[in-house]
C-alpha positions, 0 to 999 in steps of 0.5 A: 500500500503506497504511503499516501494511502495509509494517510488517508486511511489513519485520518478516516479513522480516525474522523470515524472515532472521533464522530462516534465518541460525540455521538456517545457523549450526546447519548449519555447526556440526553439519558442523564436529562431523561433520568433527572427528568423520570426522578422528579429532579429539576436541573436547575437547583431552587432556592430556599430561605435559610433556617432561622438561627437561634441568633435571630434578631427579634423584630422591635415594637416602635416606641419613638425611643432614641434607642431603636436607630442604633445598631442591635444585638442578640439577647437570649433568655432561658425565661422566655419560652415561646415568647411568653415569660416564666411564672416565677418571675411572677408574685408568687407565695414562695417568692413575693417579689418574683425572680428575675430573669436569665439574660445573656448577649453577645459581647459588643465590641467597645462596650466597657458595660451594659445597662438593662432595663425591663418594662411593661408597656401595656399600660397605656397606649401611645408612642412613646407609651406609658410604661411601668419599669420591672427591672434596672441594671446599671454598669453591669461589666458580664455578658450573662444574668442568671436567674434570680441572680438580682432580686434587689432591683427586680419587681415582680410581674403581677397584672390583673388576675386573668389579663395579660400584659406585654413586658419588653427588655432593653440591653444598652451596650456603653462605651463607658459606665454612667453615673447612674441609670434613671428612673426606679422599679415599681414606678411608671414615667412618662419619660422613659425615653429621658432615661434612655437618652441619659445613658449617651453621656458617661459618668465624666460627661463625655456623649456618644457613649451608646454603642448598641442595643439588645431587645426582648419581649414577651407576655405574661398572663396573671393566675 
């Protein structure tokens, strides 16, 4: 066979093979579609909203408080289950004046301490409302409560027998430590805002001492 025959021949060979191999490739993706297709599979991945996280951030109530346009942190509570207070943070016999609650956050960074307040503001509505102050912590340096761990300022939740009322907390993350946080349990400004507002300038005068906060809110219904 002359040389120039055995070219010709190699290169249709070769042509045959490569033809054959495309063919088969082809073969193999339709039946992968077909599968896909017999399987119920979309080729095509949707996509899904993300679980929620137990760092989720809660949605908070407008008040018109100063605090609600500066940056907020997580703030989670083994006394609040499903979004409903525990009973012994309730006037109960063998406990009058309640238990306050568990309460831990996320460091925020620059915070020298926290000021934590809990109030019910279901006492008269309005924005800001009218609300009744539970609960006052002021320079607190840790980033964990424990349960009952601060009888001293706690008030105990007590509604009307058989109403429900919503109790919400507020954790301010300071630059540095105030003089003192404003206002008293167990009594009911009209001014609470003010309070707020007074914990942007720190014990030696210096403002812009708010570098964030931590929301919670929950119900509580009375026996």
């Amino acid at each position: 066979m002359k040389g120039t025959d055995i070219v010709k021949t190699l290169a249709a060979a070769g042509a045959l093979a490569m033809l054959l191999t495309n063919i088969t490739g082809c073969s193999a993706s339709a039946a992968d579609a077909s599968a896909g297709a017999n399987t119920g599979e979309s080729v095509i991945a949707e996509e899904t909203e993300p679980e929620p996280t137990e760092t989720t951030l809660p949605e908070v109530e407008q008040f018109g408080y100063c605090i609600e346009s500066y940056p907020q942190f997580y703030v989670g509570s083994d006394s609040l289950v499903d979004g409903v207070w525990s009973d012994d943070m309730g006037a109960k016999s063998e406990h009058p004046q309640g238990i306050s609650p568990s309460l831990y956050w996320e460091p925020v960074e620059g915070a020298a301490c926290y000021v934590v307040y809990m109030v019910d503001c279901s006492h008269a509505e309005g924005i800001p409302p009218t609300n009744f102050i539970h609960w006052i912590v002021a320079n607190y340096e840790g980033t964990e409560i424990i349960a009952g761990e601060d009888p001293a300022n706690f008030y105990a939740l007590g509604p009307e027998a058989g109403t429900t009322h919503r109790y919400s907390i507020y954790v301010i993350a300071l630059k540095a430590p105030v003089e003192r946080a404003k206002g008293a349990t167990g009594t009911m400004p009209t001014n609470f805002d003010n309070f707020l507002l007074a914990l942007d300038t720190d014990a030696d005068g210096n403002t812009g001492n708010i570098l964030a906060f931590g929301y919670l809110k929950g119900k509580y219904t009375a026996d």
